[in-house]
GUTI-943846 format. One record per residue (C-alpha): residue number from 0; z, y, x negated. Coordinates in nm, 3 decimals, always signed. Each point is the difference from the previous one (the first is absolute). Example, Ala and Ser with C-alpha at 12.3 -4.5 7.8 and 13.67 -1.06 7.14 Angstrom:
@vofi 0; z +0.780; y -0.450; x -1.230
@vofi 1; z -0.066; y +0.344; x -0.137
This chain:
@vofi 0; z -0.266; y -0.053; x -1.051
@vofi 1; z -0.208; y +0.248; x +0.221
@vofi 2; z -0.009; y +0.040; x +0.341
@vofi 3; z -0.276; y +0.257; x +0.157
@vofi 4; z -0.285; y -0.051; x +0.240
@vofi 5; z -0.237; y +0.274; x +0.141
@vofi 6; z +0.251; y +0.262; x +0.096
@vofi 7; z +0.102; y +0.046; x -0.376
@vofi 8; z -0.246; y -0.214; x -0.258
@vofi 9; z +0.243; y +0.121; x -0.238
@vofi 10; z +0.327; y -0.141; x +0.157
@vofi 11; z +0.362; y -0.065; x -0.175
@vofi 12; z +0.087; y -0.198; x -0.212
@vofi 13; z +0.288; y -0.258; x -0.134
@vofi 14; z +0.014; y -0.065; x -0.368
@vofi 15; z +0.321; y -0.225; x -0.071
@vofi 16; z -0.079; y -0.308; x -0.059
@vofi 17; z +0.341; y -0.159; x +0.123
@vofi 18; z -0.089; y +0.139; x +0.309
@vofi 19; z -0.365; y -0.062; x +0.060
@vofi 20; z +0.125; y -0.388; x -0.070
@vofi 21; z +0.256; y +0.035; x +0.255
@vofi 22; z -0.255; y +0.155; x +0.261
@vofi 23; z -0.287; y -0.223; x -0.084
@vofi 24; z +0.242; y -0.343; x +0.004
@vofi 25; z +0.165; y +0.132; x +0.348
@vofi 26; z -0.369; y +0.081; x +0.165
@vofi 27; z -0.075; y -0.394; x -0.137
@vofi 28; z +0.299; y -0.178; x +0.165
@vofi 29; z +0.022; y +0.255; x +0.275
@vofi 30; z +0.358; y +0.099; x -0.104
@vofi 31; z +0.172; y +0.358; x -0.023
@vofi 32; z -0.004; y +0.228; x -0.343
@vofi 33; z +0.144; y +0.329; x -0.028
@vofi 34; z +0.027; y +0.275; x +0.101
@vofi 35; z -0.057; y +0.150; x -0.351
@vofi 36; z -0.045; y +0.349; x -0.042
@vofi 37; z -0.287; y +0.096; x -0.298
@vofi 38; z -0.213; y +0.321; x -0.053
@vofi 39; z +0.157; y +0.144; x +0.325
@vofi 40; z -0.072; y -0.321; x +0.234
@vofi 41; z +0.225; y -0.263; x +0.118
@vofi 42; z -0.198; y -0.348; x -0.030
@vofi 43; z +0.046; y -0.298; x +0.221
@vofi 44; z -0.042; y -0.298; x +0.139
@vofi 45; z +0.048; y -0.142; x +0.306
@vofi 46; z -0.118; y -0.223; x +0.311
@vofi 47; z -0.138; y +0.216; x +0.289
@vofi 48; z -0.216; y -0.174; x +0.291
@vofi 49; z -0.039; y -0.310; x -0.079
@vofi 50; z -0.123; y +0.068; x -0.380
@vofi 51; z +0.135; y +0.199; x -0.310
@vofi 52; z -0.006; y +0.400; x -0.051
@vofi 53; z -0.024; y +0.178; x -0.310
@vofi 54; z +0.128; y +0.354; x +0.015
@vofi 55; z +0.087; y +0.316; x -0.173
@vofi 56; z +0.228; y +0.157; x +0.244
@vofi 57; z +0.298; y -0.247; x -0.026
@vofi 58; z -0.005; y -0.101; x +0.349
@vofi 59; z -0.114; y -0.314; x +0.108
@vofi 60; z -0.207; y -0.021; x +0.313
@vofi 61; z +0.013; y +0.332; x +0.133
@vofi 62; z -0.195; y +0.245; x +0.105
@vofi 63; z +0.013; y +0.296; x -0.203
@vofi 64; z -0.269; y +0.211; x -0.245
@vofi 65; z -0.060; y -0.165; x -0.359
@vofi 66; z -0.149; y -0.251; x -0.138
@vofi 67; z +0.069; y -0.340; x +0.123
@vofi 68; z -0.266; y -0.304; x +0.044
@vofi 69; z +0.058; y -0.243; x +0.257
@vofi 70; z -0.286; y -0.242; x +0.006
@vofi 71; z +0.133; y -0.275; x +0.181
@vofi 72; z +0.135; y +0.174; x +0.312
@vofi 73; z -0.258; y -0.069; x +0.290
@vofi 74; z +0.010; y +0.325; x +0.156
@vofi 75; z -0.053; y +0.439; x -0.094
@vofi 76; z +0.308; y -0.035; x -0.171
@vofi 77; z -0.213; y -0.075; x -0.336
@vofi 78; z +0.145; y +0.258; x -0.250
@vofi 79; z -0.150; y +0.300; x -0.164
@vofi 80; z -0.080; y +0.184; x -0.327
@vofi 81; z +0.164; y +0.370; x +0.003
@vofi 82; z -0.001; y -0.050; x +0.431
@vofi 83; z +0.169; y -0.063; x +0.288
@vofi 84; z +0.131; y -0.378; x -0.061
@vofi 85; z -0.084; y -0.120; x +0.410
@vofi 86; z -0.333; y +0.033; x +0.186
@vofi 87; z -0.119; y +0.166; x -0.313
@vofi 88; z -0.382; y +0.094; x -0.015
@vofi 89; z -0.264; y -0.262; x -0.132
@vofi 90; z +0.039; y +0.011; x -0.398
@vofi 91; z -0.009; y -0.223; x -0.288
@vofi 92; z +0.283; y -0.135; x -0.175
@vofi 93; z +0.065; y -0.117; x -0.335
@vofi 94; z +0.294; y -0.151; x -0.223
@vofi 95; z -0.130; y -0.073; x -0.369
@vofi 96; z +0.265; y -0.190; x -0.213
@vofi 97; z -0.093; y +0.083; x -0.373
């Protein structure tokens, strides 16, 4: 799994299976995973504003500098790749489960 956008076209990336599962099944029935640390990240999953968050940093809806994708959440609170997590600057996002 890959998350980047156009702040870092590269981005990180999560490679255990077990977990990608776990994050990909929680993001479908809107449920918690983790966090799980990997490659120097700690993954999870969690409800934040009315819809799910996927995020790197290991904190669930907060605002903080990472990357974390919030597309469900109404408001500038959206997320960012390699940014500032609230009000962060017009970008796009991207979460590519391989």
């Amino acid at each position: 799994m890959t998350m980047s956008g156009s702040n870092d076209p590269i981005g990180i990336t999560l490679t255990s299976s077990t977990d990608i599962l776990g994050i990909a099944n929680a993001l479908l029935t809107s449920s918690t995973y983790g966090p799980i640390s990997s490659n120097g990240y700690s993954w999870a999953v969690g409800g934040c504003g009315g819809g799910s968050e996927l995020t790197a940093t290991g904190t669930i809806c907060q605002c903080n500098t990472g990357y974390t994708v919030r597309p469900c959440i109404g408001n500038l609170n959206w997320g960012a790749i390699n940014g500032n997590t609230c009000s962060a600057s017009s970008q796009t996002m991207t979460v590519i489960f391989t």
